[in-house]
PDB file of N, CA, C and O in Angstrom:
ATOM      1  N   UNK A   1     -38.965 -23.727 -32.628  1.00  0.00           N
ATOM      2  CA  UNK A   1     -37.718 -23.724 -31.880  1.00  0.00           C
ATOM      3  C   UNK A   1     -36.903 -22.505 -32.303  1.00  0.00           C
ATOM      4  O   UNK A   1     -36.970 -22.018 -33.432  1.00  0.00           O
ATOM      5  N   UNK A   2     -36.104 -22.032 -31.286  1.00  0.00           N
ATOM      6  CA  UNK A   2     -35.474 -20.402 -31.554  1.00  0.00           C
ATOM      7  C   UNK A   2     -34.525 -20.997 -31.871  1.00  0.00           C
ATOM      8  O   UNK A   2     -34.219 -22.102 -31.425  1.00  0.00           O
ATOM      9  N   UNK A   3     -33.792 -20.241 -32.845  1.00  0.00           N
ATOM     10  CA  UNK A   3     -32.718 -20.422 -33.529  1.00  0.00           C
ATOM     11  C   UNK A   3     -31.638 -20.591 -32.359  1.00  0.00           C
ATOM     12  O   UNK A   3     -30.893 -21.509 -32.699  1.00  0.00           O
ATOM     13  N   UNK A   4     -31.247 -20.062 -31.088  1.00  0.00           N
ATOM     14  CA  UNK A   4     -30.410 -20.288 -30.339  1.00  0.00           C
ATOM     15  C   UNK A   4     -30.703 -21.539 -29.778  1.00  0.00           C
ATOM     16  O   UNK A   4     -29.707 -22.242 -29.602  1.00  0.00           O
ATOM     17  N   UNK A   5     -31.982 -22.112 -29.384  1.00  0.00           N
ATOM     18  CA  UNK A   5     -32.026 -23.881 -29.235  1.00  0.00           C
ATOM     19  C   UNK A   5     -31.565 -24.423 -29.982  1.00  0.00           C
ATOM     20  O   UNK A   5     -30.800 -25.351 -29.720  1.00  0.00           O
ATOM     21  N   UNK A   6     -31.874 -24.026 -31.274  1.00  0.00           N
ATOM     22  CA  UNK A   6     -31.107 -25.138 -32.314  1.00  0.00           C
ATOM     23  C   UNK A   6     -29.116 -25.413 -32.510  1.00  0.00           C
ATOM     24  O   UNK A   6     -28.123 -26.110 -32.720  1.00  0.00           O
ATOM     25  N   UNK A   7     -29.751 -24.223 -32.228  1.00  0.00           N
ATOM     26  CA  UNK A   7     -27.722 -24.316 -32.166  1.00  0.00           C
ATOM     27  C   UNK A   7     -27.345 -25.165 -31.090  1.00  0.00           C
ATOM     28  O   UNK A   7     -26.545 -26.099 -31.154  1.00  0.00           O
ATOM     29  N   UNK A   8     -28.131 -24.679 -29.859  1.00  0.00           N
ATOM     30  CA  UNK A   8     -27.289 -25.130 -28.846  1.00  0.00           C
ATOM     31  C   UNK A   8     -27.791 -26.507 -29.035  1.00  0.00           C
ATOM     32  O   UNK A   8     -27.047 -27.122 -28.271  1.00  0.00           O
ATOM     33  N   UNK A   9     -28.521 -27.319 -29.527  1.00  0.00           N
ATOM     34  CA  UNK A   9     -29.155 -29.097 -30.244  1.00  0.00           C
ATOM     35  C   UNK A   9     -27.953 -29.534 -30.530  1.00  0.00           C
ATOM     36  O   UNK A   9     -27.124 -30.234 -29.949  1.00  0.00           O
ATOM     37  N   UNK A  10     -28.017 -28.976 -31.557  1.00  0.00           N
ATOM     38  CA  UNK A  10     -26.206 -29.234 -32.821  1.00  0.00           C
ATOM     39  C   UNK A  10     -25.414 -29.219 -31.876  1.00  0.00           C
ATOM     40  O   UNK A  10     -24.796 -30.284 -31.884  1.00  0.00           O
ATOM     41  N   UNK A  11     -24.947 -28.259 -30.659  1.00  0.00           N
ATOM     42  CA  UNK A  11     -23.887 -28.298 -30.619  1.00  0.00           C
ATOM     43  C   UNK A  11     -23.255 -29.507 -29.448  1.00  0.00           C
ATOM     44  O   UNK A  11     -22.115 -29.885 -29.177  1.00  0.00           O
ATOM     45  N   UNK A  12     -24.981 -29.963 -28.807  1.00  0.00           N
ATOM     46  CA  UNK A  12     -24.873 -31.096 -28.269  1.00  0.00           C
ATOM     47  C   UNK A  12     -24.507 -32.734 -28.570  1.00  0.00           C
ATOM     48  O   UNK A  12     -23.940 -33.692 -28.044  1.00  0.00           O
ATOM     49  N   UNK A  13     -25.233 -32.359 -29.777  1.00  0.00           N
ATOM     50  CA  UNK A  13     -25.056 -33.767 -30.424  1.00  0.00           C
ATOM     51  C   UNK A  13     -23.908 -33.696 -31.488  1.00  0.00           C
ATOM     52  O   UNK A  13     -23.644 -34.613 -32.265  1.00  0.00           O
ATOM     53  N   UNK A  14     -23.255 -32.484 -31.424  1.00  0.00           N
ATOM     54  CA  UNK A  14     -21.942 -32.677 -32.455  1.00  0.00           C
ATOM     55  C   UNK A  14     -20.659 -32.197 -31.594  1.00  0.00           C
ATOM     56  O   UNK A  14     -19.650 -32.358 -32.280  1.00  0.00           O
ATOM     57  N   UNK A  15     -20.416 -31.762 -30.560  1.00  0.00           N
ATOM     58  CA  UNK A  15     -20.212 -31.649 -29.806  1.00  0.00           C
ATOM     59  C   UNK A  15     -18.483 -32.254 -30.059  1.00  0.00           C
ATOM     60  O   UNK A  15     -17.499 -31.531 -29.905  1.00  0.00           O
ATOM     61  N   UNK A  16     -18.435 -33.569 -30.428  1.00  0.00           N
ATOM     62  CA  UNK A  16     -16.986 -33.784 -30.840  1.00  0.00           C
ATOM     63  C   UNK A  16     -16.493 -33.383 -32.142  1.00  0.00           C
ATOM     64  O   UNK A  16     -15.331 -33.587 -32.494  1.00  0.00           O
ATOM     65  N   UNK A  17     -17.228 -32.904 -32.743  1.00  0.00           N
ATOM     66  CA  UNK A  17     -17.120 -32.331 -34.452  1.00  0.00           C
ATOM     67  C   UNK A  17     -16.115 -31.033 -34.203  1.00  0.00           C
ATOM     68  O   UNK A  17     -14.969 -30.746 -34.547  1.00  0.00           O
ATOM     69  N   UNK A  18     -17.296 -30.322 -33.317  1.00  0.00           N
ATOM     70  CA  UNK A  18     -17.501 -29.095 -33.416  1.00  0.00           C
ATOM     71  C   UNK A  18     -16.342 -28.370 -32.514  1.00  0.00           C
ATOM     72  O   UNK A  18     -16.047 -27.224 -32.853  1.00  0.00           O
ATOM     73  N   UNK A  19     -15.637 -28.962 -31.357  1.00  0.00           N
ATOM     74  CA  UNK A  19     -15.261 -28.879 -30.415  1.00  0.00           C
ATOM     75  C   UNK A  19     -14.045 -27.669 -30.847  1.00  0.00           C
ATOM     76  O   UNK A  19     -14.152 -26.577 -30.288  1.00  0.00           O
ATOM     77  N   UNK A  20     -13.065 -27.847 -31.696  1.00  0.00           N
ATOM     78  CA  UNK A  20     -11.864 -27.395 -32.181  1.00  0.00           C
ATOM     79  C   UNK A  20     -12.446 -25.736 -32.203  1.00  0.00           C
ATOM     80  O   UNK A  20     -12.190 -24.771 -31.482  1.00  0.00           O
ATOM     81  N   UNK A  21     -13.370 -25.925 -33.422  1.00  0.00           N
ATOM     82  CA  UNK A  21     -13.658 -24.850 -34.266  1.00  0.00           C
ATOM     83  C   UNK A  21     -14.394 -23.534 -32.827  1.00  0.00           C
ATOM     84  O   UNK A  21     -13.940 -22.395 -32.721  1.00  0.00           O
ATOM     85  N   UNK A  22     -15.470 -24.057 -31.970  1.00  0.00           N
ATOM     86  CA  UNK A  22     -15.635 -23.484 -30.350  1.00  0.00           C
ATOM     87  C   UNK A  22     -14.340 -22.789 -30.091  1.00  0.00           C
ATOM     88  O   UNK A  22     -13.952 -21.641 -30.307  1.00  0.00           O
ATOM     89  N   UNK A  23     -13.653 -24.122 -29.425  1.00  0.00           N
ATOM     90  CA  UNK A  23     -12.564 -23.730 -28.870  1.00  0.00           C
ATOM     91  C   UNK A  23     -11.752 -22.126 -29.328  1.00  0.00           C
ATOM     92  O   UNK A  23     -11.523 -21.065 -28.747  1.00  0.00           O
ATOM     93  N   UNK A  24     -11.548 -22.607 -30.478  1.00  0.00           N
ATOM     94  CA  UNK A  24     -10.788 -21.584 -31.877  1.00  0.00           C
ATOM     95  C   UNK A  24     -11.394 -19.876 -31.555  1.00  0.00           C
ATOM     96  O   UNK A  24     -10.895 -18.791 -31.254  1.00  0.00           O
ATOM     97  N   UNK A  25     -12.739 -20.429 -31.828  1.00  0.00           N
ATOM     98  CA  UNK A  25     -13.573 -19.021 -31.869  1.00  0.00           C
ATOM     99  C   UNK A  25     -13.309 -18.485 -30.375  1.00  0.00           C
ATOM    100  O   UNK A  25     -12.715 -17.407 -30.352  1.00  0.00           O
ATOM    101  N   UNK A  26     -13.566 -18.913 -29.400  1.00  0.00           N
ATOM    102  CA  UNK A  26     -13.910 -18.214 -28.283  1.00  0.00           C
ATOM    103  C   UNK A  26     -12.218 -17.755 -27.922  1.00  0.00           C
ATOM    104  O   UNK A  26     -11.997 -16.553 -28.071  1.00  0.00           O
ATOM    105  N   UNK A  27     -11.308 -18.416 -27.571  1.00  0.00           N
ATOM    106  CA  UNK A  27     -10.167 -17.898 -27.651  1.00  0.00           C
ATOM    107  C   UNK A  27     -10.032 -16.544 -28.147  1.00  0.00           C
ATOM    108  O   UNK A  27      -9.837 -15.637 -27.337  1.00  0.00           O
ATOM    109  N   UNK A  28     -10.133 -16.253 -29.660  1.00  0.00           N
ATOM    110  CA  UNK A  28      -9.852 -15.791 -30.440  1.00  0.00           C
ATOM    111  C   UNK A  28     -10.945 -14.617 -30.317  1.00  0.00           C
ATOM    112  O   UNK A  28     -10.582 -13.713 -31.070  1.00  0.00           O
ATOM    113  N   UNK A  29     -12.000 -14.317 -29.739  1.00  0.00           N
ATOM    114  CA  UNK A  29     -12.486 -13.359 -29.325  1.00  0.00           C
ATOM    115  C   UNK A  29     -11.893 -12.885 -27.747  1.00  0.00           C
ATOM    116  O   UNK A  29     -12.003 -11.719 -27.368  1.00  0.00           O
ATOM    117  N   UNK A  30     -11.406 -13.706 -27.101  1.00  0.00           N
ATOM    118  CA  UNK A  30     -11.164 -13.194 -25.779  1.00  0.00           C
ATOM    119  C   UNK A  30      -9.329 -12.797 -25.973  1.00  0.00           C
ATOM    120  O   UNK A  30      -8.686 -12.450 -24.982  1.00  0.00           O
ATOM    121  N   UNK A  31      -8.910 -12.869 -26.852  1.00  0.00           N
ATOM    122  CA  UNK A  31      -7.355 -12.213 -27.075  1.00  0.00           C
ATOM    123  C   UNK A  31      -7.670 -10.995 -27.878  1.00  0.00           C
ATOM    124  O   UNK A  31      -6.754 -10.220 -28.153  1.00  0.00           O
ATOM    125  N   UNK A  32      -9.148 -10.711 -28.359  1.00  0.00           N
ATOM    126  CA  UNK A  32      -9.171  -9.534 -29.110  1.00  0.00           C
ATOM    127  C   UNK A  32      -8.739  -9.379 -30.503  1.00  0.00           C
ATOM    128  O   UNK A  32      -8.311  -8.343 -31.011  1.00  0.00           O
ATOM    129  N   UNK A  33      -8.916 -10.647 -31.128  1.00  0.00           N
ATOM    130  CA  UNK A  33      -8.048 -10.886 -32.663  1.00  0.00           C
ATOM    131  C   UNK A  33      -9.203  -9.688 -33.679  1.00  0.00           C
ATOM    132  O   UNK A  33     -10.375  -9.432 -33.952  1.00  0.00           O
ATOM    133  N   UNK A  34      -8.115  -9.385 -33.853  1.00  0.00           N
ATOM    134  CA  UNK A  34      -8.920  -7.995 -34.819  1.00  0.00           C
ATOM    135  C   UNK A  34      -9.573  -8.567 -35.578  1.00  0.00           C
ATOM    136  O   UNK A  34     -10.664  -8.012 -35.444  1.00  0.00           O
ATOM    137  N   UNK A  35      -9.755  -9.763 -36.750  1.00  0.00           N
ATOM    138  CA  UNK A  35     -10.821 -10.456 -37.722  1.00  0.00           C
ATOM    139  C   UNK A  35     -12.281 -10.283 -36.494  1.00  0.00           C
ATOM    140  O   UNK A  35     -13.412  -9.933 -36.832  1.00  0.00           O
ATOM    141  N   UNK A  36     -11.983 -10.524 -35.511  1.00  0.00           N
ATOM    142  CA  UNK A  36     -13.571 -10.902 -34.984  1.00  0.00           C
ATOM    143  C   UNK A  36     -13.982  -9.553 -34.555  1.00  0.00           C
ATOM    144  O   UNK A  36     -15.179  -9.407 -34.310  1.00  0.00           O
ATOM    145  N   UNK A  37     -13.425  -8.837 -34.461  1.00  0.00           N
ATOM    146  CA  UNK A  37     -13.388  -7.174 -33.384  1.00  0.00           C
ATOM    147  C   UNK A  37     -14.415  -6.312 -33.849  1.00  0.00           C
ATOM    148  O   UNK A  37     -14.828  -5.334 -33.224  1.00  0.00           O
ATOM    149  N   UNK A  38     -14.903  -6.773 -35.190  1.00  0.00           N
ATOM    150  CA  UNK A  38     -16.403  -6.204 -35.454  1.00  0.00           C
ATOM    151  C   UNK A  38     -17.796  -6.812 -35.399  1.00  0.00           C
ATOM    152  O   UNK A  38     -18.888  -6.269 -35.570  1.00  0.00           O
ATOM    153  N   UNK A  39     -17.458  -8.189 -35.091  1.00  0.00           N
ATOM    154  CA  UNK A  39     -18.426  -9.401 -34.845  1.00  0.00           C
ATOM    155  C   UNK A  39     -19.187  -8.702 -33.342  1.00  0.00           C
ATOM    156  O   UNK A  39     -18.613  -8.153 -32.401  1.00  0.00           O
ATOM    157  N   UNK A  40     -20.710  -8.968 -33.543  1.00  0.00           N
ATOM    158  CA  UNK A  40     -21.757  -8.521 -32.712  1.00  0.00           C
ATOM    159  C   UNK A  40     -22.095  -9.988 -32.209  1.00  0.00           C
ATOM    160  O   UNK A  40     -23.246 -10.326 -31.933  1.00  0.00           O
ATOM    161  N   UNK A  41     -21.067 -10.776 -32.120  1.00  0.00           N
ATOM    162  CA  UNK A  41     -21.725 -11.972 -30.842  1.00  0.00           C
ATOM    163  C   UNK A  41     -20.704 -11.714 -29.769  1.00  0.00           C
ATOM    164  O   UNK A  41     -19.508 -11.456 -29.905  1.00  0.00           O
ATOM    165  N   UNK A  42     -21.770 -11.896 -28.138  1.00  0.00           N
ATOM    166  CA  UNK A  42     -20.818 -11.873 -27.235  1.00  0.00           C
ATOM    167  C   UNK A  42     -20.292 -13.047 -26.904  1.00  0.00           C
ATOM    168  O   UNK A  42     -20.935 -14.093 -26.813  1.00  0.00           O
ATOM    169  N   UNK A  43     -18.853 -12.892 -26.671  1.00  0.00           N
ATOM    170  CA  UNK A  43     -17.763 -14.515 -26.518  1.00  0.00           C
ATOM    171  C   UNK A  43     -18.785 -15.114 -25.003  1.00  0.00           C
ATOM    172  O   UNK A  43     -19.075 -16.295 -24.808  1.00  0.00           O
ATOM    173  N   UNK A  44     -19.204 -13.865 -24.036  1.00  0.00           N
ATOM    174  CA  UNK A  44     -19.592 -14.541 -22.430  1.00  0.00           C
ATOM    175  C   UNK A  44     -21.080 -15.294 -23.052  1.00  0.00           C
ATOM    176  O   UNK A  44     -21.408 -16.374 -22.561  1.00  0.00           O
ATOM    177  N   UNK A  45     -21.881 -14.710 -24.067  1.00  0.00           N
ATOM    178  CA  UNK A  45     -23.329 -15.160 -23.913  1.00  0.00           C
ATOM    179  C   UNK A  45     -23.021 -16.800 -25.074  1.00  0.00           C
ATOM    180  O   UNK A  45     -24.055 -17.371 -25.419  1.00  0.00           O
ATOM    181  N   UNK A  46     -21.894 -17.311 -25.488  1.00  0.00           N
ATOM    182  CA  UNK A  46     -21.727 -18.333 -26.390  1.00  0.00           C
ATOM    183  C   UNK A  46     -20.853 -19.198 -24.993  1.00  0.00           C
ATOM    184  O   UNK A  46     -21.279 -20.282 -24.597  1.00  0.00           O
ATOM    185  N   UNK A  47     -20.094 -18.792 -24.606  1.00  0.00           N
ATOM    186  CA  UNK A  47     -19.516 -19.738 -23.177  1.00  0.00           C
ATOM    187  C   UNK A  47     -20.626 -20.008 -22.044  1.00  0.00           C
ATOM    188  O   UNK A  47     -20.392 -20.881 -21.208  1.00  0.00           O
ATOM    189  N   UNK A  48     -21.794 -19.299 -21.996  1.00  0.00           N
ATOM    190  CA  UNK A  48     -22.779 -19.764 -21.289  1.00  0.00           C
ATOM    191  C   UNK A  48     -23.404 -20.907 -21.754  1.00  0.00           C
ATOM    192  O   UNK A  48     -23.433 -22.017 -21.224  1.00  0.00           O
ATOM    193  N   UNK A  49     -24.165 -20.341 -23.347  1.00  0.00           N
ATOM    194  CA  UNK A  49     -25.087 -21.554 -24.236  1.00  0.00           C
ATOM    195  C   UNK A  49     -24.101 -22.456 -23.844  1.00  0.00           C
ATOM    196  O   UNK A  49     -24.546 -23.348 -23.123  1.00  0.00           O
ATOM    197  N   UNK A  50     -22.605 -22.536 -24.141  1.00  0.00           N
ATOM    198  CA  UNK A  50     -22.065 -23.817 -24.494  1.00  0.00           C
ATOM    199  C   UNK A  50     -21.809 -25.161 -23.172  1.00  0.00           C
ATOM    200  O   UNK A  50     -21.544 -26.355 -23.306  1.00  0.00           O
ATOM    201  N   UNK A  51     -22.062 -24.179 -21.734  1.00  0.00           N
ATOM    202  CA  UNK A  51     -21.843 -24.761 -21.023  1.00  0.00           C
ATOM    203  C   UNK A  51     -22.704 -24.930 -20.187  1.00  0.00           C
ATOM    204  O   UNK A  51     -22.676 -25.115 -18.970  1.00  0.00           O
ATOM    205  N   UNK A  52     -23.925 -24.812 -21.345  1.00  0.00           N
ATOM    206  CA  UNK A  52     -25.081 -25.351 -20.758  1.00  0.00           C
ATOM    207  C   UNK A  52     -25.815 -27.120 -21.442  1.00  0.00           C
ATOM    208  O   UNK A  52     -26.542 -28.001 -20.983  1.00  0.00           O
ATOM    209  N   UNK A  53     -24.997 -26.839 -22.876  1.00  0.00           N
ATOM    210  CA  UNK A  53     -25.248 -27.902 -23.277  1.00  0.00           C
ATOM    211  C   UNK A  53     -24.171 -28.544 -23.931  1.00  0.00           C
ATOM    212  O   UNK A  53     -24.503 -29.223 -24.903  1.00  0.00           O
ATOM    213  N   UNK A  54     -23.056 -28.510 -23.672  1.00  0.00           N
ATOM    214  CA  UNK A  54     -21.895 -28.966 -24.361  1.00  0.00           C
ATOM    215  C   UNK A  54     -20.216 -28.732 -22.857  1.00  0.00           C
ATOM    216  O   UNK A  54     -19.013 -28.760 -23.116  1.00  0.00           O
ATOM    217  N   UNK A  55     -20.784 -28.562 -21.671  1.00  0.00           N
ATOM    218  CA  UNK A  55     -19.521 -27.768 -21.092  1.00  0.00           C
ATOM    219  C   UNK A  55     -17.999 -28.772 -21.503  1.00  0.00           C
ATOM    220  O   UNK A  55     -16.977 -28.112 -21.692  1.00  0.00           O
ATOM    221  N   UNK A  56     -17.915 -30.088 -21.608  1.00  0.00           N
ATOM    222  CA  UNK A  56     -16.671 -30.561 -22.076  1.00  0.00           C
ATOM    223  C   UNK A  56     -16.122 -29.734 -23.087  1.00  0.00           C
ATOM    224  O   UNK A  56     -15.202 -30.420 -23.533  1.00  0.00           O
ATOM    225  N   UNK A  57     -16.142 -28.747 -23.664  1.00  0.00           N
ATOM    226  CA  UNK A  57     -15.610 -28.437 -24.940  1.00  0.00           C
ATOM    227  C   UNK A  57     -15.155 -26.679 -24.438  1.00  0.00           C
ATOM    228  O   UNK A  57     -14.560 -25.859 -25.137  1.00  0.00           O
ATOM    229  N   UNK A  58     -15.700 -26.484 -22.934  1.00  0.00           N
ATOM    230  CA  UNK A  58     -14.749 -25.302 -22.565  1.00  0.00           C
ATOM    231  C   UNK A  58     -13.488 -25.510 -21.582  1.00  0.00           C
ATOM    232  O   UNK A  58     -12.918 -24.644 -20.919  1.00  0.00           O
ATOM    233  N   UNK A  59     -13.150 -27.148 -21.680  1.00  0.00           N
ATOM    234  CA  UNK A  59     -12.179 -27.350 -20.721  1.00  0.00           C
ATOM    235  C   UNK A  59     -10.719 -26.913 -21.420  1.00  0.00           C
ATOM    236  O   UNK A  59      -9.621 -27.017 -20.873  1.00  0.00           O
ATOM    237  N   UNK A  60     -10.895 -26.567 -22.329  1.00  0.00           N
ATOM    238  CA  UNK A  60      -8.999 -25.709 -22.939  1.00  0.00           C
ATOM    239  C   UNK A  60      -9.294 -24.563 -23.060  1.00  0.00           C
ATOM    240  O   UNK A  60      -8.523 -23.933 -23.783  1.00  0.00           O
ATOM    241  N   UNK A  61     -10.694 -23.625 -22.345  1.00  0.00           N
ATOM    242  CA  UNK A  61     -10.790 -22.433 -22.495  1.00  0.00           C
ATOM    243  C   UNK A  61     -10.904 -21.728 -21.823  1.00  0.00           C
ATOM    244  O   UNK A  61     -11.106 -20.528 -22.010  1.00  0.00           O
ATOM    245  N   UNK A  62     -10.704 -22.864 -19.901  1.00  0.00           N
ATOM    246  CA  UNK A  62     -10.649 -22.494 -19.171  1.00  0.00           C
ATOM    247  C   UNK A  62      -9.455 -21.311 -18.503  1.00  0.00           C
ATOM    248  O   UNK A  62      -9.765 -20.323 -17.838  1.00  0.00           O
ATOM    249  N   UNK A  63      -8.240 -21.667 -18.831  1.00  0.00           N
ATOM    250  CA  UNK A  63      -7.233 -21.103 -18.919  1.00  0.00           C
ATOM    251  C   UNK A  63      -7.061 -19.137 -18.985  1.00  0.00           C
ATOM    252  O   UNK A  63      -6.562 -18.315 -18.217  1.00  0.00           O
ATOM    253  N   UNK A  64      -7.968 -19.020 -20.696  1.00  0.00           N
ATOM    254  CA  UNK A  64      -8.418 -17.772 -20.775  1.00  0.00           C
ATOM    255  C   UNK A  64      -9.158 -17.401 -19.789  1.00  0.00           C
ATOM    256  O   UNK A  64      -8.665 -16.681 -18.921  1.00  0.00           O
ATOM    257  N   UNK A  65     -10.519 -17.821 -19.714  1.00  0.00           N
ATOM    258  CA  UNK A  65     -11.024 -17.357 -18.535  1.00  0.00           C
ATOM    259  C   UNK A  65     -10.746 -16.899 -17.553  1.00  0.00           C
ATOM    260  O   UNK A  65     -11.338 -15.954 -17.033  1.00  0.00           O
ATOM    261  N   UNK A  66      -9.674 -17.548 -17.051  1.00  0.00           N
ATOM    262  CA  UNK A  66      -8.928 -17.744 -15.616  1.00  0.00           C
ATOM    263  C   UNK A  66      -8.017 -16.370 -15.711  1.00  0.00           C
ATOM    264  O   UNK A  66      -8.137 -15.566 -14.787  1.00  0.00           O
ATOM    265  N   UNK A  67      -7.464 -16.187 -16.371  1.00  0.00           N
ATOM    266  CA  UNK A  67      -6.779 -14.964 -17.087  1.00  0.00           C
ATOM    267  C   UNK A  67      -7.619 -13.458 -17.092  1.00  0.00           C
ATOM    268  O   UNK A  67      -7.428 -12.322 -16.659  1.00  0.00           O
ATOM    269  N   UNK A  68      -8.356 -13.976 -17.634  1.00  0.00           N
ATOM    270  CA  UNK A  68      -9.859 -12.569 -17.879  1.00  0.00           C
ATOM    271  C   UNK A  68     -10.576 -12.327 -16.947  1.00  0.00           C
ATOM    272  O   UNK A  68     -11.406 -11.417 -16.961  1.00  0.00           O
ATOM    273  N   UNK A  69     -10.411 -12.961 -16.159  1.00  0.00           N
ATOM    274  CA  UNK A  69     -10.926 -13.097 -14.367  1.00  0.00           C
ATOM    275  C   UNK A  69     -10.127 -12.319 -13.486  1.00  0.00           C
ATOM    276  O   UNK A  69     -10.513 -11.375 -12.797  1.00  0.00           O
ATOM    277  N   UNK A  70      -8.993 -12.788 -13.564  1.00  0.00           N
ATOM    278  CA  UNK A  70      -7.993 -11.930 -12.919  1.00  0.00           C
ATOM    279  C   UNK A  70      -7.801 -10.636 -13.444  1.00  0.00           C
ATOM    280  O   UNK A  70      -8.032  -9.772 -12.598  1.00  0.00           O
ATOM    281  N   UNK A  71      -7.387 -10.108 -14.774  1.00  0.00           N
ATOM    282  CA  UNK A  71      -7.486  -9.346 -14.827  1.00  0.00           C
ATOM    283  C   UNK A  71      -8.997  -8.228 -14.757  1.00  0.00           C
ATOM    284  O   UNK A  71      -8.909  -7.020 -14.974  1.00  0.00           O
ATOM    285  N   UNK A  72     -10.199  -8.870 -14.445  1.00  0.00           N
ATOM    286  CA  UNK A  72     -10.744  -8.263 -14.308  1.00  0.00           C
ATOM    287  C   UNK A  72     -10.995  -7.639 -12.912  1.00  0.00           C
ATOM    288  O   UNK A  72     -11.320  -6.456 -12.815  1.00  0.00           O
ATOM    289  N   UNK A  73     -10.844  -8.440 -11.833  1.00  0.00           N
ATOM    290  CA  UNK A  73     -10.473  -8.134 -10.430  1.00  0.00           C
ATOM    291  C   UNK A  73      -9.470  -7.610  -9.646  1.00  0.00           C
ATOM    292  O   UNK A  73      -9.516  -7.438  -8.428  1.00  0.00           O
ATOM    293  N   UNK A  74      -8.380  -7.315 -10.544  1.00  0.00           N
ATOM    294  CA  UNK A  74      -7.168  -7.097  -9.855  1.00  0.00           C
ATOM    295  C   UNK A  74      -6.283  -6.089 -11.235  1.00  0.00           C
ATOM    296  O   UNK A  74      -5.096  -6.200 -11.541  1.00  0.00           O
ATOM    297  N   UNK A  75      -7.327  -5.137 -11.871  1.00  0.00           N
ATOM    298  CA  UNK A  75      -6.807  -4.226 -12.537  1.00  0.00           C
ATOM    299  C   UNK A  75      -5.496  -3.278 -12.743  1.00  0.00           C
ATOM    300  O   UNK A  75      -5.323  -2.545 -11.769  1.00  0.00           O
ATOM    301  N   UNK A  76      -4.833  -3.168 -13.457  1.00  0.00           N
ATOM    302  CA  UNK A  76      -3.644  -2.506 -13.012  1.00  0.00           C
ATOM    303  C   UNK A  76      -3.352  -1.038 -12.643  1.00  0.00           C
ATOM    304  O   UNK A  76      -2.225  -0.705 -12.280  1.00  0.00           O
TER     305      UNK A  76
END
């Protein structure tokens, strides 16, 4: 099993554990928080895994999205 199945296992079956700490991270890469700004994971390829096997846990992260959407379509 590839290490990205396994994660995405865990993150199914822990899923209420884990939920905060998701949440936390992905935010916090999509505002650009300088601690993560050298981190080589992409925030889009971890909101995919997650909402492939966990999507309840991107419903407070929808918001950003919605945000990063727009500004990506309607540039200033």
């Amino acid at each position: 099993m590839s290490a990205r199945k396994l994660a995405m296992k865990v993150i199914e079956l822990c899923a209420g554990k884990l939920e905060a700490g998701i949440k936390q991270f992905l935010v916090s890469s999509m505002s650009g928080d300088s601690r993560l700004a050298n981190s080589k994971i992409d925030y889009h390829e971890v909101i995919y895994d997650v909402y492939r096997c966990a999507p309840q846990i991107l419903s407070g992260v929808v918001p950003y999205l919605t945000g990063e959407l727009l500004v990506i379509t309607n540039p200033v």
